[in-house]
N, C-alpha and C positions, 0 to 999 in steps of 0.2 A: 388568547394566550397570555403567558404573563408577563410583569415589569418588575422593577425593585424589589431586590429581598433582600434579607442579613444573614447576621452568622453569630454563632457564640462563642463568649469566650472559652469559658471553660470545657472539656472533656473529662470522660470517665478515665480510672486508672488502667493503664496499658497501652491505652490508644497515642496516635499522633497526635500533636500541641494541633490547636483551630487557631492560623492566626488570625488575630484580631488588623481589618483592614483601618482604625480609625488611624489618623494623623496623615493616610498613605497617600501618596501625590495622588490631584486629580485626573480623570481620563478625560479624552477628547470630549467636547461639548460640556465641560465642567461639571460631570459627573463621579460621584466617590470613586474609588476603590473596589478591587471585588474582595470580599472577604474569601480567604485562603485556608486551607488546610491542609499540613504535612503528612505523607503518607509514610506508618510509622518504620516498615523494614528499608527504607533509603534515604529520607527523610528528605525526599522531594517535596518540593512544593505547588499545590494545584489548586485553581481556584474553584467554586463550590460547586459552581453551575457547568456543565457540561455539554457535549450536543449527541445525542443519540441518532443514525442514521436509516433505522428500519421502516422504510415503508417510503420516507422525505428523500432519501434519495438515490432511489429506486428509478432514476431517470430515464435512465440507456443515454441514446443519442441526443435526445434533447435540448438542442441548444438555448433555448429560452430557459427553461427550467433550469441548466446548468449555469449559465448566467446570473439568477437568481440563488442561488444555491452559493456560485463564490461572495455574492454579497453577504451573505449569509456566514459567511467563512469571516469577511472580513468584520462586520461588525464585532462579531465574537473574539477575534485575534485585539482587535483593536483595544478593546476592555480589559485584556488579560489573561480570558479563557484560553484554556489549553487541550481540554480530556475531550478527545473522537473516538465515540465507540462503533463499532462497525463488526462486520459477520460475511462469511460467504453465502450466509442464508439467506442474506437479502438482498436478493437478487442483483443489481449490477452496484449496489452501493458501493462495494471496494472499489472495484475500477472506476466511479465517476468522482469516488474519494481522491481516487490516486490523480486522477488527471487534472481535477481541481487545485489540490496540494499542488503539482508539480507549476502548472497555470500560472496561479499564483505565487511562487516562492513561500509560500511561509508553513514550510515542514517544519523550522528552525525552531517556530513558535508551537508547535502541536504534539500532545500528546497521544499518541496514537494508539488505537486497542483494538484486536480483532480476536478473533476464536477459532476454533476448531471444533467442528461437528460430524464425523463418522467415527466408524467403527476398524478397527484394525492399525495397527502402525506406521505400514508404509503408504495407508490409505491419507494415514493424518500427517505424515512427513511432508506430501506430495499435494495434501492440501495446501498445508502452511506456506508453503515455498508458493503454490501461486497467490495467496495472498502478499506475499511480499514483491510479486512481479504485479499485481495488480495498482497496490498502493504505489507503488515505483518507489521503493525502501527497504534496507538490506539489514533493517531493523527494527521493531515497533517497541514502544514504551511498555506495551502491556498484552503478553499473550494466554488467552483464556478458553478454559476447557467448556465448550455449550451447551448448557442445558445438563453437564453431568456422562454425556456420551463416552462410554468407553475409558474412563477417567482412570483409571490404574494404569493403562497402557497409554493413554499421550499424557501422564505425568511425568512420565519418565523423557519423552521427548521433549517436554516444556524445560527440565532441569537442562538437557542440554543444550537450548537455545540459549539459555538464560547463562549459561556456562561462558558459551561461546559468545557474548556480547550481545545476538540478535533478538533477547527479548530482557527488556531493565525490570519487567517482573513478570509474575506468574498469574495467575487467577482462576479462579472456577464460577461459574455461572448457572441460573435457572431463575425463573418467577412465578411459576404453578405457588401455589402455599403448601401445599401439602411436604413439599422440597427443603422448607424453611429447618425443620429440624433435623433432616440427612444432611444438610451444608453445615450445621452445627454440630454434627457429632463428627463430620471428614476433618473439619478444622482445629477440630480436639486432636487429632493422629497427625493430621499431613498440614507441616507448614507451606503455604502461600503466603504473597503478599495481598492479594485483592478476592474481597467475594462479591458479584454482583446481584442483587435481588433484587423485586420489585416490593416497594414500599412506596405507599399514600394512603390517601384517608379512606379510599375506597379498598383496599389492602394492605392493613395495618400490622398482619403477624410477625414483621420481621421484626417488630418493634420489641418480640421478646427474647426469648432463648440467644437468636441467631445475632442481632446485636449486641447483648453482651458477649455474647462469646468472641465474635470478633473485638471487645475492647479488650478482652480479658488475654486473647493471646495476642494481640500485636497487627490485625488486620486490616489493611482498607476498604471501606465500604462502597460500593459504586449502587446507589440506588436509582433504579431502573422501573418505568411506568410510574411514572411521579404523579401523571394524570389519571391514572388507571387506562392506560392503555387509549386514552382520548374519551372515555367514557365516563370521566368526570365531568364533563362540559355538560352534558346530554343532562343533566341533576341541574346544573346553575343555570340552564339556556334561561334569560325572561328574571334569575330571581337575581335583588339585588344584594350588596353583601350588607355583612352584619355592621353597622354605625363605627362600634369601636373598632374595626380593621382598621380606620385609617392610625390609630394609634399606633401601630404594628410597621405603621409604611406599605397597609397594602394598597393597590390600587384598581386591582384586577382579581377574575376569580385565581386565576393560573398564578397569583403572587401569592394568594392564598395557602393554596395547594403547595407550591415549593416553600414557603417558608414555614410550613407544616414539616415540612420532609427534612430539612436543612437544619429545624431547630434540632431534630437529636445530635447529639456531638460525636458520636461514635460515624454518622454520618458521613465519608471521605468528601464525595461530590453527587449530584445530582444527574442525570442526561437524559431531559426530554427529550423528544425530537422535533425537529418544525424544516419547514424549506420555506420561509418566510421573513426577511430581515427584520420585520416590525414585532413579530412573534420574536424573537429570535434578542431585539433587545428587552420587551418583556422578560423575558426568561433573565436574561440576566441582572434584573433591575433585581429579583428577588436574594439577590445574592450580596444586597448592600442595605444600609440603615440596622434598623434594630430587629435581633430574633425573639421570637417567642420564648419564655420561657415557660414552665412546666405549669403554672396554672393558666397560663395564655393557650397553651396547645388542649391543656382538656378543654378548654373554652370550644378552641378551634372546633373539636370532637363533636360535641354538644352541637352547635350549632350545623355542623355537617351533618348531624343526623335526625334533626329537626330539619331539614329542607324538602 
């Protein structure tokens, strides 16, 4: 998995300012900064690297696992990270979210983000709300429609969380590709503040249409399957990286791959997933030193597809 990555400075017009983490105090073990990015309808601030929850922590009862999993919390809290993306699709992740957070104290520091996946109103009302007994919080930073399900009808629900305080923003979600240009025509009509999709090198299409569009009207970008789904590795297992990476600050494949994804600016944050502390500061290593820029990343391309 991965270690150290960066961030850019500049952005397209529309989008939220990327801050720039240089000068910014150092972290624990005298490590940078995470490089930041504003999300542009609240102009929150989040750092780049994120932790996705699907599959990693998927526990149940597991007390070793869960054990590991708050280490996991903590290394990330520790650095700065904030964004927990999470679903009730995956299987007991809310509730092992929730009792982790609660465990450890540090909601205070956590961006939280979950979704809603069926069909009907009061199907998605009744979901929502156990999400929020699950996570043990009577609010989440980011509530999102999955996958597209139903999305006229729990729009209308999301404005009134978001209304009433219990959700700080809105989003819609999918990572099929084929999706990439129906999230980009919904965002032309219906403001949100966040779209999640899957972008890497192994799934590069968001990298058109749907990215501008999000810089163009004002939206956060949450990009999801940064690995392709963990089947980037299955490509790198055995090869080594390309010489000039280390110019980049990379030092893993998985720093590779996020500072691939990270270098677009339109980009809000990243969320692998891992239930592994060492994984886990990988990841966020790629969210500090220097990003690629636009002849670096065709580089990047090039050499991804020569492997």
């Amino acid at each position: 998995m991965p270690r150290p990555f960066t961030r850019r400075e500049a952005l397209t017009a529309g989008m939220g300012a990327i801050v720039s983490a240089v000068g910014s105090p150092a972290q624990p073990g005298g490590s940078s900064a995470l490089h930041r990015s504003v999300i542009p309808s609240s102009k929150t601030s989040v750092a780049r690297v994120g932790l996705g929850t699907w599959q990693t922590f998927d526990v149940g009862r597991d007390a070793t696992k869960r054990a590991q999993l708050a280490e996991v919390l903590k290394v990330f809290t520790d650095a700065g990270a904030s964004v927990v993306d999470t679903s009730p699709m995956y299987g007991t992740s809310e509730e092992v979210l929730g009792d982790l957070v609660r465990d450890t104290g540090l909601r205070a520091k956590l961006f939280l983000a979950t979704k809603v996946w069926t069909s009907g109103e009061q199907a998605g009302i009744e979901q929502m709300n156990a999400s929020f007994r699950l996570l043990r919080a009577d609010r989440v930073e980011l509530m999102q429609i999955h996958n597209l399900l139903d999305r006229r009808v729990h729009i209308r629900t999301l404005r009134k969380l978001k209304e009433q305080g219990k959700a700080a923003h809105i989003g819609l979600t999918h990572y099929t590709q084929p999706a990439a240009g129906a999230l980009a025509k919904i965002i032309r009509e219906e403001p949100v503040d966040f779209v999640q999709f899957a972008l890497s090198l192994d799934e590069p299409e968001a990298t058109t249409e749907l990215l501008a569009m999000c810089a163009e009207r004002g939206v956060a970008f949450l990009a999801n399957r940064p690995f392709g789904g963990g089947g980037s590795f299955t490509k790198t297992r055995g090869k080594a990286l390309p010489p000039w990476a280390k110019e980049l600050g990379i030092e893993s494949w998985a720093q590779f791959l996020l500072k691939w994804v990270l270098s677009h600016p339109e980009v809000t944050c990243a969320i692998p997933g891992t239930g592994k502390p060492e994984h886990m500061r990988d990841n966020l290593a790629a969210a500090r030193g220097p990003l690629p820029d636009a002849t670096d990343r065709a580089r990047m391309r090039a050499a991804w597809a020569a492997l």
